[in-house]
C-alpha positions in Angstrom: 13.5 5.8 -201.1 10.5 7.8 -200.3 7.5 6.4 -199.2 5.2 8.5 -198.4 1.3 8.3 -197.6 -1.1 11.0 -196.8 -5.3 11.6 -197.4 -6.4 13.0 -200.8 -10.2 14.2 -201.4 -11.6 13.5 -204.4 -15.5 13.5 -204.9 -16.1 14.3 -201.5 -14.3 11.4 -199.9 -11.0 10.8 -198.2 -8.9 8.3 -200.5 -5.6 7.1 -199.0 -2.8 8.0 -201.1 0.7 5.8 -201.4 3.7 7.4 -203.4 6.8 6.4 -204.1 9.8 8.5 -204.9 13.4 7.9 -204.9 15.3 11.3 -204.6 18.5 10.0 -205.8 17.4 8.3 -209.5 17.2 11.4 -212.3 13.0 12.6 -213.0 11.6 10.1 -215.6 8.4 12.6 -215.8 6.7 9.7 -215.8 3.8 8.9 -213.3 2.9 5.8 -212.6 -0.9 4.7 -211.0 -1.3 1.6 -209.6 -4.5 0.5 -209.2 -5.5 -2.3 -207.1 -7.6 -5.3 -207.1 -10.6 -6.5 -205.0 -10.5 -6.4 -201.7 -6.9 -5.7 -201.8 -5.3 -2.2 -201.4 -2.6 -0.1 -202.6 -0.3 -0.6 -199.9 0.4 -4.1 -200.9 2.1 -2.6 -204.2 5.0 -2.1 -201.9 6.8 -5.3 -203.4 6.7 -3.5 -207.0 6.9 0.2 -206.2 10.3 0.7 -205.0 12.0 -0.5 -208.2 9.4 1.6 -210.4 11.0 4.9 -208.2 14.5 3.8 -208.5 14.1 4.3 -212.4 13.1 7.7 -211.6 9.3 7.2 -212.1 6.9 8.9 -209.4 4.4 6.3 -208.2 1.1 6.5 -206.8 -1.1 3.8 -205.6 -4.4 4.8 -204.3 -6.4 2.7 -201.9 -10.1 3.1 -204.0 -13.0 3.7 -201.8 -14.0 1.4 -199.4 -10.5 -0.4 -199.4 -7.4 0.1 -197.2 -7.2 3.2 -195.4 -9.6 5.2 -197.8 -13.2 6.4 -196.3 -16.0 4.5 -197.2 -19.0 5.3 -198.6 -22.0 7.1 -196.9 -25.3 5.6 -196.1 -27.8 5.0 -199.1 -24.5 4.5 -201.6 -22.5 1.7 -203.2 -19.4 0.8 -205.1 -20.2 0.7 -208.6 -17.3 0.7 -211.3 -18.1 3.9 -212.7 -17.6 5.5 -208.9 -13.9 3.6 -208.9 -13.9 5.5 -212.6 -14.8 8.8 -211.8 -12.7 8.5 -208.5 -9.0 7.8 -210.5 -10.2 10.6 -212.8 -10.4 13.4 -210.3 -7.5 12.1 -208.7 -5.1 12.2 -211.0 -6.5 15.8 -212.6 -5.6 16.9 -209.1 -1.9 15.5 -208.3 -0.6 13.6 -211.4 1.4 15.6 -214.3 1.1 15.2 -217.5 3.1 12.0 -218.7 1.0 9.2 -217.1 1.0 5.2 -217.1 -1.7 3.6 -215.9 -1.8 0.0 -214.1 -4.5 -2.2 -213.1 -4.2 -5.6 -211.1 -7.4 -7.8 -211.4 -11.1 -5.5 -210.5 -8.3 -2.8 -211.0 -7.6 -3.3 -214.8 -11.2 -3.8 -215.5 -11.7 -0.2 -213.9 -8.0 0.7 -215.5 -9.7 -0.2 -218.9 -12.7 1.7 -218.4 -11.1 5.3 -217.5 -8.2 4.6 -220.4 -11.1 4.3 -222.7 -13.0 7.3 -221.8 -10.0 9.9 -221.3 -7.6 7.9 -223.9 -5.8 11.2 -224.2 -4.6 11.3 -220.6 -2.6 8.1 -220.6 0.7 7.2 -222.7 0.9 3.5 -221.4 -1.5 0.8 -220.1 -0.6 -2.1 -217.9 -3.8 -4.9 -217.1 -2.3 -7.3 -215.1 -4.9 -10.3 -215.3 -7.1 -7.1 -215.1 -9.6 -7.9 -218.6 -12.6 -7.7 -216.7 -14.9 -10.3 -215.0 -16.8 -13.1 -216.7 -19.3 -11.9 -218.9 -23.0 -11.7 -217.2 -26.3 -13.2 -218.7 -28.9 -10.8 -219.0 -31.5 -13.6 -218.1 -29.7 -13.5 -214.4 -30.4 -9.9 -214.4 -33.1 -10.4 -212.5 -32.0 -13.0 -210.0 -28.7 -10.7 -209.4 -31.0 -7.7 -208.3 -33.2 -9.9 -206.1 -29.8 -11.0 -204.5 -28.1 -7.7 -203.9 -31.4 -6.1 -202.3 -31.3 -9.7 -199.8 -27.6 -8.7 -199.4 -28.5 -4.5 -198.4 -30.9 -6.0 -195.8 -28.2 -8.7 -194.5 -25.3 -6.8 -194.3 -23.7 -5.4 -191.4 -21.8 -2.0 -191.9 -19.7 -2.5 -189.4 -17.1 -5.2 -189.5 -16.6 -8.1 -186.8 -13.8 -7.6 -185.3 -10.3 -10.1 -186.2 -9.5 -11.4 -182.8 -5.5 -11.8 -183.7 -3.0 -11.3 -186.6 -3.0 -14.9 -186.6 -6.4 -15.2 -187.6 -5.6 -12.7 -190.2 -2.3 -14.8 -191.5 -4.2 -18.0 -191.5 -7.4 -16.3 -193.4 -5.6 -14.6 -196.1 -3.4 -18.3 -196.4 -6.3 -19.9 -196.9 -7.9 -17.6 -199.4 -4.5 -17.3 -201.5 -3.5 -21.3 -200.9 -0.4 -20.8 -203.5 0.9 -17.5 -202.4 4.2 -18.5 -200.3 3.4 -17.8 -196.4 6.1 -15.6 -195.8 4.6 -13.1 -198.5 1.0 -14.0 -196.6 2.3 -12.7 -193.4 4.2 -9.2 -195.1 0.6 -8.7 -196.6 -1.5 -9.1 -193.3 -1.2 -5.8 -191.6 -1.3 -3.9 -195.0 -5.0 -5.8 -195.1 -6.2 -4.7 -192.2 -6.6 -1.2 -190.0 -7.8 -0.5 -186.5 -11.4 0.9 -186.0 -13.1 3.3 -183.7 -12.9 0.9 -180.9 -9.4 -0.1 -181.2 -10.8 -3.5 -182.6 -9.0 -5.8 -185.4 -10.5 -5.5 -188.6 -10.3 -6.2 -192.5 -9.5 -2.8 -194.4 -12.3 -2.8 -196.4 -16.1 -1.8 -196.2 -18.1 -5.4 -195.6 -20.8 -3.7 -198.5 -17.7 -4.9 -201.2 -19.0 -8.5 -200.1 -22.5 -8.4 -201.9 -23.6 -9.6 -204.9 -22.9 -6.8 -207.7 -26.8 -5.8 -208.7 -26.1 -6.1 -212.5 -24.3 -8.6 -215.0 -21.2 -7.0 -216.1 -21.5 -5.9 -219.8 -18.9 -7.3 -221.7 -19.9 -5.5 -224.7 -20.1 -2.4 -223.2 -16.0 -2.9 -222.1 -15.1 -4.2 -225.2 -16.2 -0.6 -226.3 -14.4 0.6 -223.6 -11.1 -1.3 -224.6 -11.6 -0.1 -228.5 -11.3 3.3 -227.8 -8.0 3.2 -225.9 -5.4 5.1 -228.1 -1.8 3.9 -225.6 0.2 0.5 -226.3 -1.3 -1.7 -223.3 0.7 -4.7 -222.2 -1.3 -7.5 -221.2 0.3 -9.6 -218.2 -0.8 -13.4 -217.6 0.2 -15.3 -214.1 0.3 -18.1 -216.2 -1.8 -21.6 -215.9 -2.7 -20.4 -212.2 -3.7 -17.3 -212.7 -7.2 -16.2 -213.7 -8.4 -16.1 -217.2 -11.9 -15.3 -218.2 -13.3 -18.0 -221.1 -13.2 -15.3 -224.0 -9.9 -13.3 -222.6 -8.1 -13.5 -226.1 -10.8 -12.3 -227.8 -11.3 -9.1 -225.7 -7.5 -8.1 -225.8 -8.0 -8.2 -229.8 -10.0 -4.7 -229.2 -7.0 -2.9 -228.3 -5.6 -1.3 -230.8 -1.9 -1.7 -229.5 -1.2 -4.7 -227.4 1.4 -7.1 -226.0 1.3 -9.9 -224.2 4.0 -11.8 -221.4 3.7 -14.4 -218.8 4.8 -14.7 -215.7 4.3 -18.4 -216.1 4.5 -19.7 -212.0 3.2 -16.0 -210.5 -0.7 -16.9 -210.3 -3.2 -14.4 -209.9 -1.7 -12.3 -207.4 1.3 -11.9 -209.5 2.8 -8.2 -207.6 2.8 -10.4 -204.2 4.4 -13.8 -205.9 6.8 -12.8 -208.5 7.3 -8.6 -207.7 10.8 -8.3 -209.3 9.5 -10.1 -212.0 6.2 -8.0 -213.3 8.6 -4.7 -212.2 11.3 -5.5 -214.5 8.0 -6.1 -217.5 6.5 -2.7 -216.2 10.1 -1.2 -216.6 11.1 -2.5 -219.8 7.3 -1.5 -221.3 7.8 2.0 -220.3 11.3 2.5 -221.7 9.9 1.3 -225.3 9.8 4.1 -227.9 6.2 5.2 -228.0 4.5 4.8 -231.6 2.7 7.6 -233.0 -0.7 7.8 -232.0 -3.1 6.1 -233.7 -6.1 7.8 -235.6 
């Protein structure tokens, strides 16, 4: 197995790249993105990427902006989904082939539903793994959420306290993820972390990803989004303790082509607590005969 990581720029950052290869399976010519969640990163697909390579699929799991070992953003910016949008695009224009799955955990399905919808022609599969977006905003909080974020630009510190121990991290990350076993906690800490400047502790992401969002998300502006994506999607559910928006069903009924499974006892974080699992789903989805494209 290959496992291989390197820099990539796209849009005038530095996004950390993570592929996947296994050198002795036979070429799918399939690609296979991996898109991440919130502040998680693509190095913590490393439960689910392996067996994806053994069937001959290249994978690549790209830490988004601001997350893992990717650069974050300059001064005066911020992470909005259209950046994460327009950041995949470029990326895989630049080092993804033609045959392309795309799969989105969580914030990554909601941003994996926004860039299958507006290039629908790049993508013969779809995978949103508890990844149907956020809960609808109200537009009467509009207000109040803008008010917040600006309190949040003045409050925030851009750079990050430092984690005085991998202990601190284990027991942080346990308590945030209470059902995840702790053995899978403690594999996941040092992916969710890096060393700064000063040789100092610290979570992998940028410490802007903690303020309020400035707008309600715009559930009929991704239902749009999820109507004009022409791939079979599969739609993957943790099960009872996973996390399902109020109106879920009803937004998977906008795509065109779509199946559902559960991994009934996974959760939320269902590529840390059931990998083999959601790898054999993943697998078995590719391998189906693609239909013809619908007009």
């Amino acid at each position: 197995m290959l496992s291989l990581s390197g820099p990539q720029s796209v849009n005038g950052l530095k996004l950390w790249v993570h592929r996947f290869r296994d050198p002795e399976a036979s070429p799918s010519g399939l690609t296979v993105l991996l898109v991440h969640g919130f502040l998680d990163s693509g190095a913590t697909w490393d439960l689910v990427a392996p067996a994806l390579a053994r069937a001959g699929h290249d994978v690549i799991a790209p830490d988004l902006r601001g997350f893992g070992q990717s650069e974050w953003i300059g001064a005066g910016g911020y992470y909005h989904f259209p950046d994460y949008v327009a950041d995949l695009s470029e990326l895989i224009d630049s080092v993804a082939p033609r045959r392309l799955a795309l799969v989105g955990h969580s914030m990554g399905g909601t941003v994996a539903g926004l860039l299958a919808g507006a290039r629908p022609d790049r993508f013969e599969r779809l995978a949103l793994l508890e990844g149907m977006g956020p809960v609808a905003g109200e537009p009467e909080l509009a207000v109040d959420r803008m008010k917040a974020w600006l309190r949040n630009l003045r409050e925030t510190r851009r750079t990050s306290r430092p984690l005085s121990t991998m202990q601190e991290v284990i027991e942080r990350l346990a308590l945030h993820h209470p059902r995840v076993p702790r053995a899978v906690i403690e594999s996941r800490a040092e992916l969710l972390t890096r060393i700064d400047n000063q040789g100092q502790l610290i979570w992998a992401y940028d410490p802007l990803h903690r303020t309020t969002a400035p707008t309600p998300f715009n559930i009929e502006n991704f239902r749009c989004f999820l109507r004009r994506v022409e791939c079979p999607t599969l739609v993957v559910s943790g099960g009872p303790l996973g996390w399902h928006p109020p109106d879920e069903a009803e937004r998977a009924t906008c795509l065109r082509s779509v199946r559902h499974i559960e991994l009934p006892s996974a959760g939320h974080m269902m590529h840390w607590t059931a990998p083999d699992a959601l790898a054999t789903s993943l697998l078995d989805f590719f391998a189906e005969p693609a239909p013809p494209r619908l007009e």
